[in-house]
C-alpha positions as CSV (number, residue, x, y, z in Angstrom):
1,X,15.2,-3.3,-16.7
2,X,16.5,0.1,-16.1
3,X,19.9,-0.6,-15.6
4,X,19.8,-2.8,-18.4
5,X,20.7,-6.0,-16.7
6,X,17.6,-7.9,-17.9
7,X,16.2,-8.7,-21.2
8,X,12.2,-8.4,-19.6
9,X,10.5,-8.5,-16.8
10,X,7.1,-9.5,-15.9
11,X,5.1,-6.4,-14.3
12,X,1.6,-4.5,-13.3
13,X,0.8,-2.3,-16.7
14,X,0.9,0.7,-18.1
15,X,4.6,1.5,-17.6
16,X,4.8,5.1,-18.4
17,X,8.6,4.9,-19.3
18,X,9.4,6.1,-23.0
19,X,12.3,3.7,-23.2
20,X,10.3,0.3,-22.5
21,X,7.9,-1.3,-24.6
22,X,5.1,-3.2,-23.4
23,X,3.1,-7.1,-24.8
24,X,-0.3,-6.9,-22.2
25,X,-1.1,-10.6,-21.5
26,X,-4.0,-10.9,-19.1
27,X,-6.0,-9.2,-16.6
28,X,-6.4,-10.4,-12.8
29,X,-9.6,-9.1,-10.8
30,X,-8.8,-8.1,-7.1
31,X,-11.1,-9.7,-4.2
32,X,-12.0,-8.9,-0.8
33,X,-10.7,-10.5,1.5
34,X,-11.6,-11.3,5.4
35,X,-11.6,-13.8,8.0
36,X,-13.7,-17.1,7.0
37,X,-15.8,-16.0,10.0
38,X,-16.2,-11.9,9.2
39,X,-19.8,-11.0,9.2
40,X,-19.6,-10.2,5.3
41,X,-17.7,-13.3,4.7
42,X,-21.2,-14.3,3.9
43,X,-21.9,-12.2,1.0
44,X,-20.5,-13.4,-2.6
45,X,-20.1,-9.5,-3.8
46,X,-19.6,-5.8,-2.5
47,X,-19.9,-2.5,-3.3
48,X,-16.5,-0.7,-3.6
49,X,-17.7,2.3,-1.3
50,X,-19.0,-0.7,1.4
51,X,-14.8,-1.0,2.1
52,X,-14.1,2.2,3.8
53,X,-15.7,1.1,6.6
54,X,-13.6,-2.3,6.9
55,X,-10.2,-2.1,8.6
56,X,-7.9,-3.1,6.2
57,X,-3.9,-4.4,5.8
58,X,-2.7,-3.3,2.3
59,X,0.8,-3.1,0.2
60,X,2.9,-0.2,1.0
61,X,1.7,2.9,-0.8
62,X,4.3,2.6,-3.6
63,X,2.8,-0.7,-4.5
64,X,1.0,-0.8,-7.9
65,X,-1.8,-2.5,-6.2
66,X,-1.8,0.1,-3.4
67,X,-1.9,3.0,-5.9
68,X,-4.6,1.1,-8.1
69,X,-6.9,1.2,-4.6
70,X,-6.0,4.8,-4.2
71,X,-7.0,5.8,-7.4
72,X,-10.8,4.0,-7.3
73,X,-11.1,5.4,-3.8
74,X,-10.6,8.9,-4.9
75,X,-13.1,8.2,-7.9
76,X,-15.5,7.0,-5.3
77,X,-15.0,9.6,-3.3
78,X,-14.0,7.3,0.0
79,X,-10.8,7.0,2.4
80,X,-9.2,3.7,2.7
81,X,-6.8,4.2,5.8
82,X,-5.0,0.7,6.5
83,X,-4.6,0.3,9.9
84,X,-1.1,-1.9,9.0
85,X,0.7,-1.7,5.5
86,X,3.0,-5.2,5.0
87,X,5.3,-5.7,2.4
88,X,4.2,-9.6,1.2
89,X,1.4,-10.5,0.2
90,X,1.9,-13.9,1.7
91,X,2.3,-12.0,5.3
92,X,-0.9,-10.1,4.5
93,X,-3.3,-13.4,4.2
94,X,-1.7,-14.4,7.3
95,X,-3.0,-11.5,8.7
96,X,-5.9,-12.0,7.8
97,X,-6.7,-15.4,8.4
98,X,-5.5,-14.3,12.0
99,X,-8.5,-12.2,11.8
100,X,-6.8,-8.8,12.4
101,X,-8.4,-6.8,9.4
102,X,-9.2,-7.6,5.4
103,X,-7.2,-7.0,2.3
104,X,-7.6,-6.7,-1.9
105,X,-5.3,-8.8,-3.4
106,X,-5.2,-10.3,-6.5
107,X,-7.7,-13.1,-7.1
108,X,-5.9,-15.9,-8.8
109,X,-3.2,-15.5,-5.8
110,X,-5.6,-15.7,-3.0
111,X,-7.5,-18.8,-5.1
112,X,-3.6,-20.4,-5.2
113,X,-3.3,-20.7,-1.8
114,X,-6.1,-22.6,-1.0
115,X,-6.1,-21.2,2.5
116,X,-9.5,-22.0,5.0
117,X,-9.3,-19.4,7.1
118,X,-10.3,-16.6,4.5
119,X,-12.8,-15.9,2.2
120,X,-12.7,-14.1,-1.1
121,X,-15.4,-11.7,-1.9
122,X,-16.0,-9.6,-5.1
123,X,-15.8,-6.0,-5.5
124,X,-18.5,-4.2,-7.5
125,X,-19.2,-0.9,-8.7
126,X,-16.7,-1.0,-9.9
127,X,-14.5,-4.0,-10.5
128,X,-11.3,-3.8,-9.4
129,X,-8.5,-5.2,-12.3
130,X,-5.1,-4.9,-13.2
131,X,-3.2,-6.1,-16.3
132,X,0.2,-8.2,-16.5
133,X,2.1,-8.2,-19.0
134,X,6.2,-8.4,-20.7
135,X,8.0,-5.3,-20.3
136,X,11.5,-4.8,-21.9
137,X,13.9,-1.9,-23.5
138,X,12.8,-1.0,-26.9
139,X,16.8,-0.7,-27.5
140,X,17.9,-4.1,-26.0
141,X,19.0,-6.5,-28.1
142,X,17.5,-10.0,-27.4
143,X,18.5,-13.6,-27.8
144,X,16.4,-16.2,-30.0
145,X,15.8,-18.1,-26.5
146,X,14.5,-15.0,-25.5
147,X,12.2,-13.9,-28.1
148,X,10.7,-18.2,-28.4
149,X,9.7,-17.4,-24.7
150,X,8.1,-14.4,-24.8
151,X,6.6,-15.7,-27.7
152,X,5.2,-18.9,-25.6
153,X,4.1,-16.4,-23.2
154,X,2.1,-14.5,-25.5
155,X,0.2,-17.2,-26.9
156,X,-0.7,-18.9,-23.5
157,X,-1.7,-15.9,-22.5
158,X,-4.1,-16.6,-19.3
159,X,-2.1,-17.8,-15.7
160,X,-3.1,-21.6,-16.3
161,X,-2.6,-21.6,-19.7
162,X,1.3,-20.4,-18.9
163,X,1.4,-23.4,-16.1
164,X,0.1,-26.0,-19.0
165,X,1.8,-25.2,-21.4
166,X,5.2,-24.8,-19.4
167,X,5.1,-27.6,-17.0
């Protein structure tokens, strides 16, 4: 998007960037997650300052995700050290379900992979979201094709209202 060599891209918001504009389309709440067979694999919900005491396996610190964890933990006033940072967050569940530490991902992928050996778990006080949504260059000139998709995106705004109405 930068380099202008695409007409949008799909991304973590708020893009503090003068140049793009911005369309939100939903919010995704980030889980927990742990071995199926972690002691608080049992519990439906936790507290957000009940984590720093987990060992975890997060996204690089660059990641939006990463710096979303960051920012709670410093409002909580707790440290979240990962004792491994992975770049995928496929690699990370694998992890995981390997039972070398817990993770927050995104709910809605950890739901899509349908995997036994973890457990989601929600965080509380406070809940943990981000938003998606279309970014692109104010300045860029767009196709019709372009603008009817963006346009399907924005009014099937949820993640299974995009699969519906596109498959």
């Amino acid at each position: 998007l930068i380099e202008n060599e695409l007409d949008f891209g799909i991304l973590f918001l708020p893009v503090e960037n003068e140049e793009f504009e911005t369309i939100p389309l939903f919010s995704e709440e980030l889980s927990l997650v742990v071995p199926k067979n972690h002691p608080i694999a049992k519990q439906e919900e936790v507290d957000f300052n009940q984590l720093e005491d987990i060992p975890m396996i997060l996204l690089p610190e660059d990641f939006y995700i990463r710096k979303l964890i960051q920012m709670f933990s410093i409002e909580a006033d707790i440290t979240i050290r990962p004792i491994l940072e992975m770049i995928t967050m496929t690699s990370i569940i694998d992890l995981v379900a390997k039972r070398l530490g817990a993770t927050i991902l995104p709910l809605p992928f950890v739901t899509s992979l349908n995997n036994k050996d973890i457990k989601s778990i929600n965080i509380k006080n406070p809940t943990l979201e981000t938003e998606i949504g279309i970014v692109y260059r104010k300045d860029k000139f767009m196709c019709a094709a372009t603008r009817a998709f963006i346009s399907l995106l924005e009014e099937h705004k949820s993640p299974l209202e995009m699969a519906e109405g596109m498959g």
